[in-house]
PATI-121174 format. One line per 2 residues: number of its first residue (from 1); for each residue x, y, z of N, C-alpha, C, CB. Coordinates in Angstrom, 2 decimals, padded with zeros to 5 digits. Glycine has a CB too. Layout:
BEGIN
NUM	X,Y,Z,X,Y,Z,X,Y,Z,X,Y,Z  ...
//
This chain:
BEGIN
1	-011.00,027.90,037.88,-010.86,029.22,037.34,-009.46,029.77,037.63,-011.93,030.14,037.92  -009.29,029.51,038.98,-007.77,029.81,039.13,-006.50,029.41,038.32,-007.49,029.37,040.23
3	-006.89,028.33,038.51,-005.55,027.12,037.75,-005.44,027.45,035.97,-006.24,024.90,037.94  -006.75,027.64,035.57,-006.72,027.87,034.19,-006.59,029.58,033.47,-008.04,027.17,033.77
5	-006.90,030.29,035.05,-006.60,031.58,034.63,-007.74,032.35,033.58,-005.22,031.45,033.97  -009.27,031.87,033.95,-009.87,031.56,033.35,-011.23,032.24,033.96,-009.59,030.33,033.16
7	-012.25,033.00,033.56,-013.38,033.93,034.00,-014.12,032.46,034.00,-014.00,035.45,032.88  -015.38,032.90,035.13,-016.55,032.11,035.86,-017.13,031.64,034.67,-017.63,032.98,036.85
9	-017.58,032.51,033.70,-018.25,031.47,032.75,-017.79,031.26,031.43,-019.55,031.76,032.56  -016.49,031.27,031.62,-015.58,030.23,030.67,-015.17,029.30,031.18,-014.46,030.63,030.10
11	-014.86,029.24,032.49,-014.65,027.84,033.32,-016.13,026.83,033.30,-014.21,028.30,035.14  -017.05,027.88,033.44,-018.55,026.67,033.60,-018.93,026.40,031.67,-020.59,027.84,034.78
13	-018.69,026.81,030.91,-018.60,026.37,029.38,-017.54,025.33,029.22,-018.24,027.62,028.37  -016.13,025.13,029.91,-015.33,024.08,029.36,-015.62,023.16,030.41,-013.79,024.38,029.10
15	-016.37,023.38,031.72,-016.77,022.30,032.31,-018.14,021.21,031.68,-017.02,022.89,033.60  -018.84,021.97,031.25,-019.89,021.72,030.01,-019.51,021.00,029.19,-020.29,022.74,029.26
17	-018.61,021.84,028.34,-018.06,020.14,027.16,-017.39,019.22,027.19,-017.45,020.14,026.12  -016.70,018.98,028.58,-016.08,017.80,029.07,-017.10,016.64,029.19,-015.42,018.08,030.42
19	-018.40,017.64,030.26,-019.36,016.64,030.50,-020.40,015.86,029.02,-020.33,017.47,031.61  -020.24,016.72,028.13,-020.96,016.81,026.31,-019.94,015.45,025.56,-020.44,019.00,025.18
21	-018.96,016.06,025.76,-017.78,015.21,025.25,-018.05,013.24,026.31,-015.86,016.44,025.89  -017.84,013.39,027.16,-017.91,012.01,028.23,-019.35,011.31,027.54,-018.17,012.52,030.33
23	-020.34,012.30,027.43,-021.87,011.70,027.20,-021.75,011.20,025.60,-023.29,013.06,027.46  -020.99,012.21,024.69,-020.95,011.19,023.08,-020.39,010.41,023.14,-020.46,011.56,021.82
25	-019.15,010.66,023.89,-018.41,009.08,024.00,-019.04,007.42,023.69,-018.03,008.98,025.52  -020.08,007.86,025.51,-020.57,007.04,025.92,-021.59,006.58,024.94,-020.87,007.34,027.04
27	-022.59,007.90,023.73,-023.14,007.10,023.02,-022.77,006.38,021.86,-023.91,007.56,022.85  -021.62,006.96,021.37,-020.68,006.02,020.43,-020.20,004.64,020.68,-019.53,006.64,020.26
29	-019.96,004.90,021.72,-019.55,003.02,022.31,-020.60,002.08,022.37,-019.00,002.85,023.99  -021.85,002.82,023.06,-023.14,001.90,022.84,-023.46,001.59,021.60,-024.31,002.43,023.32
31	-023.14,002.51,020.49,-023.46,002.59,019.03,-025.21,003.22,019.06,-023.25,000.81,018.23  -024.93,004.10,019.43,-026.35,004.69,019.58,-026.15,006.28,018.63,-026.81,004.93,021.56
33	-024.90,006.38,018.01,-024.69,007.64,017.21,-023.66,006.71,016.57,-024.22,009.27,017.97  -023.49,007.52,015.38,-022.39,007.21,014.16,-021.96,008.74,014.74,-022.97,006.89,012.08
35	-020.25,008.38,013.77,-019.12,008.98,013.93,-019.82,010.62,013.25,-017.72,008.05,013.07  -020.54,010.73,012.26,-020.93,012.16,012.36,-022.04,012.76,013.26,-021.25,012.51,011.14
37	-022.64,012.13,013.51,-024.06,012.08,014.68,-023.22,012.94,015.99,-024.69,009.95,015.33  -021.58,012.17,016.11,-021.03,012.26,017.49,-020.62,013.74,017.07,-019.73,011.04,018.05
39	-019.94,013.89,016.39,-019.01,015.15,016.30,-020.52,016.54,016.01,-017.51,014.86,014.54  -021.28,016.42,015.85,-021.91,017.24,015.31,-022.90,017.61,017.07,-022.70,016.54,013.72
41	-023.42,016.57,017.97,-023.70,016.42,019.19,-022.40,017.15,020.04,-023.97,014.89,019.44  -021.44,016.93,019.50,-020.01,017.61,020.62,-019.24,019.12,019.61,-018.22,015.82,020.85
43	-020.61,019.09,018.62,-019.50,020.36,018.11,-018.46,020.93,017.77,-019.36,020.87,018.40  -018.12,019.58,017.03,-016.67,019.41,016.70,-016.45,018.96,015.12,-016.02,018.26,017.72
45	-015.48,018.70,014.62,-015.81,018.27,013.44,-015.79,016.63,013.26,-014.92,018.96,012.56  -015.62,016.37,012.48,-015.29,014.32,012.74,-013.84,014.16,012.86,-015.77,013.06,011.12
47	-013.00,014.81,012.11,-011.94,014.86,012.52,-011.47,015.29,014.03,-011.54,015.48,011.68  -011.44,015.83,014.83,-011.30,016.49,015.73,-012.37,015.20,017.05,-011.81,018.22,015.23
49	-013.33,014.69,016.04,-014.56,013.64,017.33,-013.37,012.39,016.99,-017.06,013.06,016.63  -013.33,012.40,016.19,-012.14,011.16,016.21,-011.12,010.84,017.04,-011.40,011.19,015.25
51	-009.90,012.12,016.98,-009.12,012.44,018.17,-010.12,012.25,019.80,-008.57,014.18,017.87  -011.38,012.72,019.47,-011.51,013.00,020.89,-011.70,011.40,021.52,-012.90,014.13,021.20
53	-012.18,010.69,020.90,-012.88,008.96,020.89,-011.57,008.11,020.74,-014.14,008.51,019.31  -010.66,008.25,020.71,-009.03,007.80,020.28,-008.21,008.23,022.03,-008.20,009.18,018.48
55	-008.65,009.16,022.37,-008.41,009.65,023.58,-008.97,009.00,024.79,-008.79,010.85,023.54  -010.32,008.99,024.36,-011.12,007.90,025.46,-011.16,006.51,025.06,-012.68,008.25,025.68
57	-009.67,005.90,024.06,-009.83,004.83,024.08,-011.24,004.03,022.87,-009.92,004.78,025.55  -012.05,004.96,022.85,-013.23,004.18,021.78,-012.85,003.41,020.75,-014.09,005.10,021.03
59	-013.74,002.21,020.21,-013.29,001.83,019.12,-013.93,002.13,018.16,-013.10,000.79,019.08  -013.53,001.82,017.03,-014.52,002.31,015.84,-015.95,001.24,015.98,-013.60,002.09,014.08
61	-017.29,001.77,015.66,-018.27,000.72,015.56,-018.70,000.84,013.97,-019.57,000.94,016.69  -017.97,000.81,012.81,-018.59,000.72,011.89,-018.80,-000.91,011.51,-017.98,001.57,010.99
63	-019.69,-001.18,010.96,-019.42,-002.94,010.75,-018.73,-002.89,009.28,-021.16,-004.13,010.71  -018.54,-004.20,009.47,-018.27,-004.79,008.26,-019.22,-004.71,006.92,-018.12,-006.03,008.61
65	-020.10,-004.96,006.73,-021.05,-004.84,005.89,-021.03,-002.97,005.60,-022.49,-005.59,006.61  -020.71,-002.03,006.07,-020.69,-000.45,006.11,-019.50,-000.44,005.37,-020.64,000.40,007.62
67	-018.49,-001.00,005.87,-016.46,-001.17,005.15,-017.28,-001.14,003.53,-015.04,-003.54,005.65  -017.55,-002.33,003.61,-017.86,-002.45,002.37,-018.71,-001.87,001.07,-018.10,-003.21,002.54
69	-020.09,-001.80,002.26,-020.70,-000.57,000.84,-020.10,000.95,000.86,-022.64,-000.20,000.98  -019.00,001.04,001.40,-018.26,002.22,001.67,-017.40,002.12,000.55,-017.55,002.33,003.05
71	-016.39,001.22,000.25,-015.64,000.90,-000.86,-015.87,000.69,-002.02,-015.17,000.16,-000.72  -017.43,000.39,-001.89,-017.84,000.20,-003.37,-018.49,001.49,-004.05,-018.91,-001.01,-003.46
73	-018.90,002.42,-002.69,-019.27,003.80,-003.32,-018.26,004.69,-004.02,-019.79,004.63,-002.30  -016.83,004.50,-003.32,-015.68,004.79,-004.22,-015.35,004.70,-004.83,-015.06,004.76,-004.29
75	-015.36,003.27,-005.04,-014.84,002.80,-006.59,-015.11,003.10,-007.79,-015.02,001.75,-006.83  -017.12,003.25,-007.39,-018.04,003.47,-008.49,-017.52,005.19,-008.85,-019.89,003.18,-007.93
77	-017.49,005.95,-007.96,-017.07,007.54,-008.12,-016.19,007.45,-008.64,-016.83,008.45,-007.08  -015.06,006.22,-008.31,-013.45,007.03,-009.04,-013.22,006.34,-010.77,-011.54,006.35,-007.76
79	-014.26,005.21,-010.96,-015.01,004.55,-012.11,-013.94,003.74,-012.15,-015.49,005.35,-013.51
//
């Protein structure tokens, strides 16, 4: 509270989503959430869960077989 200059329960809320943030991490790496599952669990957007999983090092877990029916949903949209 000191260091951040920061009232009692704004310090115990950003201590909260550190610990929120560490726990999606951890279920993204297991692959136990997809990339919107995570950001939506950490209240963030996907953009922003991205940065945060890029930070802790995560890798992406989409497979291969996902790449793909991913590209073909595009294609078909952009005709």
């Amino acid at each position: 509270m000191r260091i951040e200059k920061v009232d009692e329960s704004t310090a115990i809320r950003q201590l909260l989503a550190l610990g929120v943030e560490d726990y999606v991490v951890k279920l993204y790496r297991e692959g136990k959430v997809t990339l919107g599952e995570a950001s939506t669990l950490a209240s963030v957007s996907p953009r922003e869960m991205i940065d945060i999983l890029l930070a802790h090092g995560a890798k992406g877990n989409i497979r291969l077989d996902q790449q793909r029916k991913a590209i073909e949903f595009i294609n078909k949209r952009l005709g």
